[in-house]
C-alpha positions as CSV (number, residue, x, y, z in Angstrom):
1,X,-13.8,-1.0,42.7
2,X,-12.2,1.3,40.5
3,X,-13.8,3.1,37.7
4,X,-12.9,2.1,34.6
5,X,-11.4,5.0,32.1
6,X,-13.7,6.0,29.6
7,X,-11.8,5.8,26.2
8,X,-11.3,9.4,24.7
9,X,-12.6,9.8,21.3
10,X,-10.1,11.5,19.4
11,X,-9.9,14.6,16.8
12,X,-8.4,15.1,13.3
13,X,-5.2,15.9,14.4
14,X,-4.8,12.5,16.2
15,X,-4.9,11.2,12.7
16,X,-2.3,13.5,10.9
17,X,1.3,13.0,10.9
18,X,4.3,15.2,10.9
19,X,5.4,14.7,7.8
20,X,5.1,17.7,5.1
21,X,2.2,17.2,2.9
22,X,4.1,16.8,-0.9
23,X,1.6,16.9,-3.8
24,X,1.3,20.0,-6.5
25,X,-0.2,23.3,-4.9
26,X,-4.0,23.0,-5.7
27,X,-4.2,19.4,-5.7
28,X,-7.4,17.7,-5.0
29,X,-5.6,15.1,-2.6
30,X,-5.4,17.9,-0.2
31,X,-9.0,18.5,-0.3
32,X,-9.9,14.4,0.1
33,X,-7.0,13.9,2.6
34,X,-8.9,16.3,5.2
35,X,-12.0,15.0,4.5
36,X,-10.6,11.5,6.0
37,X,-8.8,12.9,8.6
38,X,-11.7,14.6,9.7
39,X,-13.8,11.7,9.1
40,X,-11.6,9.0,11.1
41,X,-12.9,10.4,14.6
42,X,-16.3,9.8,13.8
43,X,-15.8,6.0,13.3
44,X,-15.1,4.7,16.6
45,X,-11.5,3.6,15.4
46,X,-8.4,4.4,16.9
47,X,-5.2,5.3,15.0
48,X,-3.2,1.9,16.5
49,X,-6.1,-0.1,14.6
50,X,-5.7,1.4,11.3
51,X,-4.0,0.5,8.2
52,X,-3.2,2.7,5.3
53,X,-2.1,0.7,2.2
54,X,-1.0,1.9,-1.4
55,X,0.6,1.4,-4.6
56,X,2.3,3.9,-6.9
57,X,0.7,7.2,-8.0
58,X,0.5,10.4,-6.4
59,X,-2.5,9.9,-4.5
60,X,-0.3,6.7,-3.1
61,X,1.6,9.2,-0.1
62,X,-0.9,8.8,1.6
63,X,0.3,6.9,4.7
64,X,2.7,9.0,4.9
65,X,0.1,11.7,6.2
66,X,-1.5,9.5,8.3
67,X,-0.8,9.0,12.1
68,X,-1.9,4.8,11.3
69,X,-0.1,2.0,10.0
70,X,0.9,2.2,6.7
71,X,2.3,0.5,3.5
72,X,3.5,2.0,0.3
73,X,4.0,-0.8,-1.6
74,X,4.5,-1.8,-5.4
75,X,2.8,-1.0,-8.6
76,X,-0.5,-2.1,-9.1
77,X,-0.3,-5.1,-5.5
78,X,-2.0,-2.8,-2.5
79,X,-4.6,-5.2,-2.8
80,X,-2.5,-8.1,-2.3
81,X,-0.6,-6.6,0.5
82,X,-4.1,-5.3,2.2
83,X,-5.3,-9.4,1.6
84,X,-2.2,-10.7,3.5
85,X,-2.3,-7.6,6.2
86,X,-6.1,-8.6,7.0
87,X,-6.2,-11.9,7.2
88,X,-2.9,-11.9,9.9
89,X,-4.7,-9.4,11.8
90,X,-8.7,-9.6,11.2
91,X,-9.0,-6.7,13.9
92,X,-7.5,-4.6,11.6
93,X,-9.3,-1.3,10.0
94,X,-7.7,-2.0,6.4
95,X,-8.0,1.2,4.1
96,X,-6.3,0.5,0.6
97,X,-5.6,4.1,-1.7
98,X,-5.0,3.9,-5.3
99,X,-5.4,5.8,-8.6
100,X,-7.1,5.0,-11.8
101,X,-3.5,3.9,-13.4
102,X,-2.7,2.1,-10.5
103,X,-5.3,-0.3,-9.7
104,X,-7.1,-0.6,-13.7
105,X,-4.4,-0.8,-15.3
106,X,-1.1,-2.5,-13.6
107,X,-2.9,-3.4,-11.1
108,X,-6.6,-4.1,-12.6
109,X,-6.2,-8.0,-11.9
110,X,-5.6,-7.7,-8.1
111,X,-8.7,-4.9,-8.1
112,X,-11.0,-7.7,-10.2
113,X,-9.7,-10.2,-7.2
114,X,-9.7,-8.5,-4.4
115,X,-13.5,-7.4,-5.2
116,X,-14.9,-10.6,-6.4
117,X,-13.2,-12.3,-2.9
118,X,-15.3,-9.5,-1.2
119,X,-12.3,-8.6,1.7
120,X,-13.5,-6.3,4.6
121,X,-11.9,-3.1,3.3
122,X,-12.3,0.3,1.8
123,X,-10.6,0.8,-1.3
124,X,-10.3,4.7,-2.3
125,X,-9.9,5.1,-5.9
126,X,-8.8,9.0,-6.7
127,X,-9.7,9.0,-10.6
128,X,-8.2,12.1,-12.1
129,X,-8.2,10.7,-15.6
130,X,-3.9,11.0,-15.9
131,X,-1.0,9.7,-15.3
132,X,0.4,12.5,-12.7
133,X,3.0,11.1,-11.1
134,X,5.2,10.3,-14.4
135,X,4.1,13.6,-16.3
136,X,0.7,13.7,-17.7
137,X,0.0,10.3,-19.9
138,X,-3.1,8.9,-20.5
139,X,-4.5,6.8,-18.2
140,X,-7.3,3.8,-18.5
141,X,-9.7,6.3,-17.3
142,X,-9.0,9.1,-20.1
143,X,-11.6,10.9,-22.5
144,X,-11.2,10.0,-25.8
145,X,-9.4,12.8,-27.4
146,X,-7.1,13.7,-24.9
147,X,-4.2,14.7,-25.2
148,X,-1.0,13.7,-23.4
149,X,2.8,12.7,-23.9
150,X,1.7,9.3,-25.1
151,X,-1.4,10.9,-27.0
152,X,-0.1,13.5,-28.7
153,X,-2.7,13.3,-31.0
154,X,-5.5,12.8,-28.5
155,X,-6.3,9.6,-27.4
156,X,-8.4,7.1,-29.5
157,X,-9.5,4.3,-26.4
158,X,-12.8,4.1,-24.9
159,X,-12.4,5.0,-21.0
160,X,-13.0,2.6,-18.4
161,X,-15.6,3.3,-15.7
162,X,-14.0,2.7,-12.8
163,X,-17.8,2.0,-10.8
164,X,-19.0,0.0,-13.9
165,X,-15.3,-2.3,-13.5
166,X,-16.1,-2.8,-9.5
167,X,-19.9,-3.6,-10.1
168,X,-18.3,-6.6,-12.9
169,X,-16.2,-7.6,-10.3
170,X,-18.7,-8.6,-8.1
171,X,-18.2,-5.1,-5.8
172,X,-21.4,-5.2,-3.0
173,X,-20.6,-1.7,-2.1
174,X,-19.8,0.7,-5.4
175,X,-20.1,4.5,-4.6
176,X,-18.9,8.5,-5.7
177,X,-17.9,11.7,-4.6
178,X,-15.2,13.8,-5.4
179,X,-12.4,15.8,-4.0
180,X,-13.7,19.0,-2.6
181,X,-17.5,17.7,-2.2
182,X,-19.1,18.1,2.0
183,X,-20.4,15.2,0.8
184,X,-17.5,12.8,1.0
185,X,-17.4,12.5,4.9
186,X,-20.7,10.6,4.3
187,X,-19.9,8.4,1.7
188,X,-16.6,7.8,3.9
189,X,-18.7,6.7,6.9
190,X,-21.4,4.7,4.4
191,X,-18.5,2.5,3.1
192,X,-17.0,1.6,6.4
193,X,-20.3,0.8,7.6
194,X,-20.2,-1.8,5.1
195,X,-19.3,-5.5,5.6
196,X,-16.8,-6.3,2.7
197,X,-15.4,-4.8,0.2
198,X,-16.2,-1.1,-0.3
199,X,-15.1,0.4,-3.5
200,X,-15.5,4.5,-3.4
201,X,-14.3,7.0,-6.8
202,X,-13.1,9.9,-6.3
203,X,-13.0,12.2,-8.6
204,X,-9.9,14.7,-7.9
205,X,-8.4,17.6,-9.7
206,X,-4.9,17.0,-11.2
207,X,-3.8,20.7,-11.5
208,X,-0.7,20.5,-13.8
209,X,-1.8,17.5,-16.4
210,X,-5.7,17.5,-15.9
211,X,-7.4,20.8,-14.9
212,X,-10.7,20.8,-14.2
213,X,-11.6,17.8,-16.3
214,X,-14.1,17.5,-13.6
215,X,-15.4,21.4,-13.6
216,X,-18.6,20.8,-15.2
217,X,-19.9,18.9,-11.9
218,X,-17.7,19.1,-9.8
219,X,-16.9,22.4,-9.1
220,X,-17.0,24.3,-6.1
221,X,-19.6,26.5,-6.9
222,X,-22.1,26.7,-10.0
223,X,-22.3,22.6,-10.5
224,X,-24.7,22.0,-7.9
225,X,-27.8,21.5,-11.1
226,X,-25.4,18.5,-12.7
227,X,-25.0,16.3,-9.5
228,X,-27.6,13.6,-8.5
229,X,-26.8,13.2,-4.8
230,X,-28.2,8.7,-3.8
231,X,-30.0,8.4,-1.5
232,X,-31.2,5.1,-0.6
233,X,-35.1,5.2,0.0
234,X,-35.0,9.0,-1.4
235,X,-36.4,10.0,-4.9
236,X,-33.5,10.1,-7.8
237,X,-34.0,14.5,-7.6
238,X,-31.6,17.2,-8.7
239,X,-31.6,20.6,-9.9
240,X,-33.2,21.9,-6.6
241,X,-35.7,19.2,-7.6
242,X,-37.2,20.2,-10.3
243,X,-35.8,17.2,-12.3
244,X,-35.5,13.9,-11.7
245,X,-34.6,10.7,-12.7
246,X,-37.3,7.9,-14.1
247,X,-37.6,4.7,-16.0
248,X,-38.7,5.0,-19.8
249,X,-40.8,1.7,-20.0
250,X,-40.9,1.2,-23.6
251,X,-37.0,1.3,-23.6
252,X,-35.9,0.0,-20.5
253,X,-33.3,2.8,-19.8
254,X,-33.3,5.6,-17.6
255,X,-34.3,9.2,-18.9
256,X,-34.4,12.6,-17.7
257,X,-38.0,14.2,-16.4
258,X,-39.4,17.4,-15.3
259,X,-40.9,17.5,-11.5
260,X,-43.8,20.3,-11.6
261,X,-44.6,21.9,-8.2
262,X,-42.3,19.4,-6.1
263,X,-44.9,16.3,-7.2
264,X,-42.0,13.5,-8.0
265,X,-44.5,10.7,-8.2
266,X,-46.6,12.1,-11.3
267,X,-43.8,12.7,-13.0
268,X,-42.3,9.0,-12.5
269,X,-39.5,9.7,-10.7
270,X,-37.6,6.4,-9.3
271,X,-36.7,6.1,-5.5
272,X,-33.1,4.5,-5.3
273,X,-32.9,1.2,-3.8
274,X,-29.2,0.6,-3.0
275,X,-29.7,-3.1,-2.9
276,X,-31.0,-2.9,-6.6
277,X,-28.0,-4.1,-8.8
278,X,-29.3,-3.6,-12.0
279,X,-30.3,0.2,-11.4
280,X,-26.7,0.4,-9.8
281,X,-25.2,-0.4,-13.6
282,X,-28.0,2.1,-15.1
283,X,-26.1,5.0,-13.0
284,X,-22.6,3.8,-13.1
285,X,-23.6,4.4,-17.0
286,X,-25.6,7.0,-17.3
287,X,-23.5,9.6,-20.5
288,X,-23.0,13.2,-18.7
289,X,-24.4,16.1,-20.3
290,X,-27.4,14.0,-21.3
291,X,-28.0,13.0,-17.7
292,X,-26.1,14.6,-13.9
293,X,-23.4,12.9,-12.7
294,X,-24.9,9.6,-9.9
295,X,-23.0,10.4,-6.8
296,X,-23.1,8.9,-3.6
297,X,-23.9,4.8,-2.3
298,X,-24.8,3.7,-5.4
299,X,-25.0,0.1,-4.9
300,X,-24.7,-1.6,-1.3
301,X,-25.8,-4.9,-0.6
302,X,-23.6,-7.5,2.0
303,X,-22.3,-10.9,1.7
304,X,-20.0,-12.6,3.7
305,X,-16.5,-11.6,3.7
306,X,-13.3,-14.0,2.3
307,X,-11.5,-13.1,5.8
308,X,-13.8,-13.9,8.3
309,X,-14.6,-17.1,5.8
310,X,-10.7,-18.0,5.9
311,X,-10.9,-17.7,10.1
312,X,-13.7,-20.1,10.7
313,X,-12.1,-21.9,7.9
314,X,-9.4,-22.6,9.8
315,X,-10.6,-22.6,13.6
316,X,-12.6,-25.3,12.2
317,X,-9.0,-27.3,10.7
318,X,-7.5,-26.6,14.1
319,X,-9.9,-27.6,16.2
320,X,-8.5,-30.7,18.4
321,X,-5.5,-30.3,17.2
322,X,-1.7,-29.6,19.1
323,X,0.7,-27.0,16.7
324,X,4.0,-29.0,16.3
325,X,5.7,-27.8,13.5
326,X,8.4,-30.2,13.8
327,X,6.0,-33.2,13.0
328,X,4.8,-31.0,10.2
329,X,7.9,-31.0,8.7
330,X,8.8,-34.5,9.2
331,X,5.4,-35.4,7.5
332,X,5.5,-37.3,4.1
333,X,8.8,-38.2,2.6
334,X,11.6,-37.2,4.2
335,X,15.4,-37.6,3.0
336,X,18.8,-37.4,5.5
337,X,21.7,-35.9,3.8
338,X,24.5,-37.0,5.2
């Protein structure tokens, strides 16, 4: 009997292309497209099983850079395109990138959808708060106040919250990270773990048209004291733990403690529960500056997925039956044109 080939795992650089990599110098792209590249080996996927699917925006070059399958499609549709691509080919390791512009605004209707049907993907959404690709306008994600070529005067709409929009879909997997975070990998791996729909922010540095809107937690070095790493099972600690998160019980809302001497539990510090919905809004909302930024799972809680119910769906319909597509077509009323 022969021995049978052990299947070779394979390395970041089975998963990049050799195409040159086109965004500004100093882009946050960069920084999140190695962190999938190097995470892709660790999922027990290979390349030929992998689909890459975008829309429009910057961050939507992305299959170009990967050694997968890929679609750059239309404004605003990856989702739709990613629906169609999994439910020809279930097997399929669908990925869908987008931007803030891209899937809230022209294409916030197929992200509700997409969501609330609960497809067995991972939807990447890089939120720089601007419109980068068409020179700096406001986006659905922009501070109030800023200021762009359709804002010259700063803008006056209330943001969206791009984890908040997911959870109202009807998202069961809502997380964070950001571009140049070690975290990422992790919340990569956590959201293909999931079964469904798994909606991931990413916050990422627009150098030209949003610089360091992100800085005050997100940077490099020196933010460390404004980020509130989830854990699920793990008290809601940051600041090197000497602050945590807790529950104010005559309000019902979340507030800010001090943790004395590393003793969490006196000072009513809440362990996350990633299955806890309601908590997962409290984050998603949680003002900065007041509070850290919630990064991480944030919410993750499975349901069965719209492609595997639109297989059994239709083994079921098929089941005894003989594909004839001419008898199909003859079925009903039928007119010869002579």
């Amino acid at each position: 009997m022969n021995d049978m080939t052990p299947i070779q795992k394979s390395s970041p650089k089975d998963w990049e292309t050799d195409q040159e990599v086109r965004w500004c110098p100093g882009c946050g792209d960069y920084a999140i497209l190695k962190a999938v590249q190097r995470t892709m080996p660790e999922l027990g996927r290979k390349p030929e099983d992998t689909v890459f699917i975008s829309g429009i925006g910057c961050s939507s070059r992305f299959p170009y850079y990967m050694e997968t399958y890929g679609f750059h499609t239309i404004h605003g549709r990856a989702p739709a395109v990613a629906t169609g691509v999994k439910l020809a080919n279930p097997d399929l390791d669908v990925w869908i990138i987008t931007g803030d512009g891209d899937a809230l605004s022209i294409g916030g209707n197929h992200t509700m959808h997409l969501l609330r049907r609960n497809l067995d993907c991972q939807i990447l959404l890089f939120n720089n708060e601007i419109y980068g690709l068409t020179k700096g306008q406001y986006s659905p994600t922009s501070r109030v106040g800023t200021k762009s070529p359709s804002t010259p005067f700063g803008s006056v709409d209330r943001p969206a919250t791009p984890c908040a929009f997911a959870l109202g879909s009807g998202a069961r997997f809502v997380a964070r990270g950001f571009d140049v975070s070690k975290h990422l990998p992790d919340v990569l791996k956590a959201a293909h773990a999931h079964k469904g729909a798994a909606f991931v922010e990413i916050f990422q540095n627009c150098i030209v048209y949003n610089k360091d809107v992100f800085e005050d937690f997100a940077a490099p070095k020196g933010a460390e004291a404004r980020q509130l790493w989830l854990q699920d099972g793990q008290p809601m600690l940051f600041d090197d733990g000497n602050k945590g998160i807790a529950m104010d019980m005559d309000t019902l809302t979340l507030k800010v403690v001090d943790v004395a001497n590393g003793d969490w539990q006196s000072a009513g510090v809440i362990v996350h529960n990633v299955k806890n919905r309601a908590l997962a809004h409290m984050l998603v909302e949680m003002p900065f500056g007041e509070f850290p930024m919630a990064l991480g799972v944030l919410y993750d809680d499975p349901r069965p997925t719209y492609d595997s119910a639109v297989v059994e769906q239709n083994a079921k319909l098929s089941e005894g039956k003989t594909p004839d597509l001419q008898a199909l077509i003859s079925k009903g009323q039928t007119w010869t044109v002579d």
